[in-house]
N, C-alpha and C positions, 0 to 999 in steps of 0.2 A: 504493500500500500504506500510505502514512502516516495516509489517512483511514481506514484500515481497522484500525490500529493505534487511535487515536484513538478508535473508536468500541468498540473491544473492552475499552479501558482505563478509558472512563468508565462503560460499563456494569456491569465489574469494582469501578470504585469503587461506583455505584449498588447493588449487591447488598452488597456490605461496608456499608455504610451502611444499610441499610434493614433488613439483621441487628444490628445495634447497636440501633437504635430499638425491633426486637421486642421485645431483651430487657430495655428500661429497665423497670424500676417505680417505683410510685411518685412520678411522675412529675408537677410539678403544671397540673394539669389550666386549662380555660376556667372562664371568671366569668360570671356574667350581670350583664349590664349595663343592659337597656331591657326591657320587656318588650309589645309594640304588641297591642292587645287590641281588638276591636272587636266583635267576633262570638262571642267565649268559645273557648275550648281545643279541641283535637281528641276525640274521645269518650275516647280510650286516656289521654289524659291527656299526650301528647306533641308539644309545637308545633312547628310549622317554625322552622329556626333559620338564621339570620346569625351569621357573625363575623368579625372584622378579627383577622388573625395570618398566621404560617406557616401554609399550607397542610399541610407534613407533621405538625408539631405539630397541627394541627387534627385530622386522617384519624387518626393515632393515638388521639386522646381520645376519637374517635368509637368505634374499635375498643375500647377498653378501656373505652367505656362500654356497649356491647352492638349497637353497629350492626352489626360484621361479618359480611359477607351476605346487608343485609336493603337495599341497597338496589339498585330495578330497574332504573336508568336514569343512567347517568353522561356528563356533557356536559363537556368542558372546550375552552376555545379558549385553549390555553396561548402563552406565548412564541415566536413560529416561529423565531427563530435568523435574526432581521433582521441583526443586527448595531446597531444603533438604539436610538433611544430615543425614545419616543413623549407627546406632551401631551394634555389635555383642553383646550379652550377655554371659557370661559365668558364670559359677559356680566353687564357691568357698566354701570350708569346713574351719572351723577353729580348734584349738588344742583342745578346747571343744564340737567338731563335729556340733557346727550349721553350718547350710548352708547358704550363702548368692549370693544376683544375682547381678555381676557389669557389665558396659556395658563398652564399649571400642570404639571409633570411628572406623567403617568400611571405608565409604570411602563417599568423599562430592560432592553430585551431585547438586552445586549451579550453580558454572559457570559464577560467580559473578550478577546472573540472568540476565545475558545477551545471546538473542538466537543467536546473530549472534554468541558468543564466544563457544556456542557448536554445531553450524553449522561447523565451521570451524576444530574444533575435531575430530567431528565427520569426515568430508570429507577425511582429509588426511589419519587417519586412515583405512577407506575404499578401498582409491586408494591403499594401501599397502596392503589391504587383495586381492585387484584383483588381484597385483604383486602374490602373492606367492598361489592362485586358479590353480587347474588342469583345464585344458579345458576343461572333464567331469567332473568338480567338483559344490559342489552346496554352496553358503555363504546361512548361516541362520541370520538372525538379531531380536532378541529378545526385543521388546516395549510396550507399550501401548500407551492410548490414549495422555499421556503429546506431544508423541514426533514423533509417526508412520506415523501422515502424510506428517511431514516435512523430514521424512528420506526417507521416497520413494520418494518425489520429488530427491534428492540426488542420491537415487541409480537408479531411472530410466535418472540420470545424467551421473552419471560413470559407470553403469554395462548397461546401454540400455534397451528402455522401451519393446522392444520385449523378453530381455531374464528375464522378470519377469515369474515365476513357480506358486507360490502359495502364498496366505495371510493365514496365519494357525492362527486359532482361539483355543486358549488354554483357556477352560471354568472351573474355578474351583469354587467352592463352598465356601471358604474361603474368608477374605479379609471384608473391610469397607463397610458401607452402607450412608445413608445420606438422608434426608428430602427434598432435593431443588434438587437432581436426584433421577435417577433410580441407584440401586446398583450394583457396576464397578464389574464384576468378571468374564473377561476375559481378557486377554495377544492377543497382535498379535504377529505371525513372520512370517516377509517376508524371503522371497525363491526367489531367485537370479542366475543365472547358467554363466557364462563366454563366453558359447558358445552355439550353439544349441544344438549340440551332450551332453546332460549331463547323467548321473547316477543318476536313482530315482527307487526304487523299494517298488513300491505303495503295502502294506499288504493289507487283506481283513477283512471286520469286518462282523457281523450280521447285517443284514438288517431286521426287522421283520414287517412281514402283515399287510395288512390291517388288524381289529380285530382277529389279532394271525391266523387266520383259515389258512388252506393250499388253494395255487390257484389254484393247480392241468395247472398248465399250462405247453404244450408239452416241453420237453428238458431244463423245469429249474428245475436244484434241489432243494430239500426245505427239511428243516430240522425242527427239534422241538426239544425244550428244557422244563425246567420246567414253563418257559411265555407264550410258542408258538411256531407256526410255525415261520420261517425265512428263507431266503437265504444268499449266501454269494456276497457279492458286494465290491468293490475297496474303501478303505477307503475314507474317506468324508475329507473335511478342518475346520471341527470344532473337537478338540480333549477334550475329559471329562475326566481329571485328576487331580486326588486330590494333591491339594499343601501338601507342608511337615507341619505336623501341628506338635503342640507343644509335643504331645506324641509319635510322631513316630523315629521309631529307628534310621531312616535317620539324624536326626536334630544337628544341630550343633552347633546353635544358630546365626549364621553369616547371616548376612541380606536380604533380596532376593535371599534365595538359592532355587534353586529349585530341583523338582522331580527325581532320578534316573533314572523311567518311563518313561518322558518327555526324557530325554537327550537319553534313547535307544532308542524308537520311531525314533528319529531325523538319531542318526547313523547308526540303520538297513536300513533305507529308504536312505541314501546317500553314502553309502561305503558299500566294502567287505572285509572280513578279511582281515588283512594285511595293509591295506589301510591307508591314518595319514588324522588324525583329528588335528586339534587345536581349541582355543580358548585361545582368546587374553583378555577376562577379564572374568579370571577361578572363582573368589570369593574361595569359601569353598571345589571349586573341584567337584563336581557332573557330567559333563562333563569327564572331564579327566579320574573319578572315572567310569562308564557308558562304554566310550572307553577300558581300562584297560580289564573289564572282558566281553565285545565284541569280545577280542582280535585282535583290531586294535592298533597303533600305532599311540601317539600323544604327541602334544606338547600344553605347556599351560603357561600362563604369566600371574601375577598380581603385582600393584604396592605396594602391603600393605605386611608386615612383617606377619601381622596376618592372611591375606588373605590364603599365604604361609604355611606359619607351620598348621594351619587345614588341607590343602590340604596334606601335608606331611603325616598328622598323621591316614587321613584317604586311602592313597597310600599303606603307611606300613602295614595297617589291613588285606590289602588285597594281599599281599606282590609283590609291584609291581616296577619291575626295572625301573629306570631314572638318568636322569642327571638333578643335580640341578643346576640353574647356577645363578648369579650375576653380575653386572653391575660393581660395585665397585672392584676397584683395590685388593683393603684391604678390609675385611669383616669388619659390621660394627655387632663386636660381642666382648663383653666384658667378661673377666678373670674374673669371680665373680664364679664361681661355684668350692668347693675344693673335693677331693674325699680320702679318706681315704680305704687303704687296711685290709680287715677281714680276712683273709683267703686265705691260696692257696697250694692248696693239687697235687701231681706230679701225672700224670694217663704215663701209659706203653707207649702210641703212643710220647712221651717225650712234652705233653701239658700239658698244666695244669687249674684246677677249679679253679678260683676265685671267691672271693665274697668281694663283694666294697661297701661302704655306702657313701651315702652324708653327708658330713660333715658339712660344711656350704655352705650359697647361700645368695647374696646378690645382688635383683633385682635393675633394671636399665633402668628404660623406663620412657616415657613423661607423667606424671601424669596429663598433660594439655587434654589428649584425654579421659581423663576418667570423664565424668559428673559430675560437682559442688560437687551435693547431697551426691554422694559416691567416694570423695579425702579423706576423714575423714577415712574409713572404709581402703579403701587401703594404706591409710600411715602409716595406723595403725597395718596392717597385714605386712607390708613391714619392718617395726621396730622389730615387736615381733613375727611375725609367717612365716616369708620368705617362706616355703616351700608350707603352701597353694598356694601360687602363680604360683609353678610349674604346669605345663599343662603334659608334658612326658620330659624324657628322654633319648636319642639315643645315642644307645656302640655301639663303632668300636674295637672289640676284635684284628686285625690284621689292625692294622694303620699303612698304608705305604706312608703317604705322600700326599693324598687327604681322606678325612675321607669319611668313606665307612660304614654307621652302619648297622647291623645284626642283631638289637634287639630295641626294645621301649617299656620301661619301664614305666606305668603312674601309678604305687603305688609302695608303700614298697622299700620306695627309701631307707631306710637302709639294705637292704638284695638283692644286685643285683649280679643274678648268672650268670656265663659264663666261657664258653672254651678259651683257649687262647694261645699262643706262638709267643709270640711280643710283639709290642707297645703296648698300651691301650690309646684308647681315648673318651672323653664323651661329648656329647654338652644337656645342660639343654634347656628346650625351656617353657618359660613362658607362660601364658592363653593368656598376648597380643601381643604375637608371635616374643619376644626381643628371641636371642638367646646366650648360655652363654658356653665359652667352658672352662675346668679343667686347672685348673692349673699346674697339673702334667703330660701333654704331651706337646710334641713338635708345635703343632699347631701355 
């Protein structure tokens, strides 16, 4: 009964809380902070948006900016109630080109190991994603066994036990094993709808025969491939998808990221082009990254710095417009990075080539997030080899006042080339996601 206590008391907290939030006004709101332009704005005039903050501060502004109910499709792969706390790894070269691997805190799913204090997180959270649900829209909620069965009591709390859809079993092959179980290697996500009327568009996968043979039965089709006979049948709720393993091109090193696969699965089945996706805790962007070349439109939040800038630098690869936004008045970005001019040669259209090198860089971040074992390593690159430490670099060749970059640069930071007639402005962006803007613009 104490767990049942526990979960009725943070839920009670969660609803008292998420009535407070309603009634704030007032309230002040996101900033813009970057603006990534490649291909020009949506027709509406409304770009997909990033931003680094609370997520409930986030769902709020959205609300009281005119989101609520307009979006179709909600993914979140929140904190399961590990108990834990989890890093990114990243890679690092040094001046003698060894490679080393340091870690950097992701994000801590302790919760001071208390369930009521992420029952009650969890809730208001939730009550906020139903706010801003289309009435055919569908919330996805991404768990396992730490924490799945205490969130369905929750959502069959606030979304209604009749509009539960589906338990999706994501079975992958990877992942731990153990002597005292059986080895954990599947995810649930629950499937949620706002209303009865929702959008679901179930694909079809192979179904294949009894011993491969065809059944020859009147008016079903049956096919055959190099296994067997098969038909085609409405996809099932256990999906077999390979987690991003350590050598695939996806990986990012950031922690609980998951499959590309997985996240389009998810948004072909709940939306149609055009349609906004979010997800309120993006990590490394795989979602966001998923939506982008769906060609849907979405929005995505995460509280981490480093969360962030992976997400960015994987947005850029694929060159994709948004709006970055920020919670803080004043960016919390430090004047450490200097840029020296090499070049600049006049072309006919009266623009001009430049070529810029980093001159110095002097990183600035909490050496507290980065494990014991390797503070040694990094204080020591931070003294004498600073620019290992850079992750990319982003020019804004036409800086007019909200930086707008057109380029990321993640090598050969003394030879960076570009068109230009204007401003010039550069933000460095470090492995643990600190960002660093020149000294020589306006910013």
């Amino acid at each position: 009964m104490a767990v049942l206590s526990e979960i009725a008391k943070g839920f009670e907290e969660g609803k008292r809380l998420f009535a407070q939030i309603k009634e704030q006004t007032g309230t002040e709101g996101f900033r813009l902070a970057e603006t990534h332009t490649f291909d020009g704005t949506n027709e509406d005039g409304q770009n997909n948006m990033l931003a680094c903050g609370d997520n409930v501060e986030y769902m709020k502004w959205l609300i009281d900016s005119g989101y609520g109910g307009r979006i179709s499709c909600i993914y979140i792969d929140p904190p399961f109630f590990t108990k834990a706390k989890y890093n990114a790894s990243v890679s690092l070269t040094d001046k003698e080109g060894k490679k080393h691997k340091v870690h950097h805190l992701a994000y801590d799913d302790r919760f001071e190991r208390d369930l009521g204090c992420y029952i009650e997180n969890m809730t208001v959270r939730l009550l906020l994603m139903k706010e801003l649900l289309a009435d055919d829209g569908l919330m996805w909620i991404h768990l396992d066994w730490h924490s799945s069965h205490y969130v369905k009591l929750l959502l069959d709390e606030i979304m209604g036990e009749k509009h539960f859809v589906n338990e999706i079993i994501w079975k992958y092959k990877s992942g731990g094993s153990g002597k005292r179980h059986f080895s954990r290697k599947h995810d649930s996500i629950l499937v949620y709808s706002k209303t009865g009327k929702y959008k679901l568009n179930i694909p079809s996968e192979k179904s294949y025969n009894r011993g491969l043979k065809p059944y020859n039965f009147k008016g079903v089709k049956e096919y055959r491939d190099e296994f067997g006979w098969y038909t085609m049948v409405n996809m099932k709720d256990v999906w077999s998808i390979d987690m991003v393993g350590r050598t695939s091109s996806e990986r990012t090193g950031y922690a609980t990221q998951k499959p590309i696969e997985l996240m389009k699965r998810i948004i072909e089945a709940a939306t149609d082009e055009g349609d906004i996706c979010a997800d309120f805790f993006c990590g490394s962007g795989s979602f966001l990254v998923a939506a982008e070349q769906l060609g849907r439109r979405w929005i995505g939040c995460d509280t981490e710095e480093l969360a962030t800038a992976m997400t960015k630098k994987r947005l850029g690869g694929i060159e994709a417009d948004y709006d970055y936004l920020t919670r803080n008045e004043e960016l919390h970005r430090s004047r450490r990075a200097f840029f020296r001019q090499i070049s600049r040669e006049q072309l006919e259209s009266g623009k001009c080539w430049y070529t810029y090198a980093l001159e110095s860089f002097m990183p600035d971040f909490d050496i507290g997030h980065v494990p014991l074992k390797e503070r040694t390593l990094v204080s020591g690159l931070t003294g004498n080899d600073a620019f290992s430490l850079i992750d990319y670099i982003m020019v804004d060749p036409y800086y007019n006042g909200v930086f707008s970059p057109e380029m990321i640069v993640e090598e050969d930071f003394s030879n960076i080339r570009f068109i230009s007639k204007g401003e010039i402005a550069f933000i460095v962006v470090d492995v643990f996601g600190r960002e660093y803007i020149s000294n020589n613009t306006g910013l």
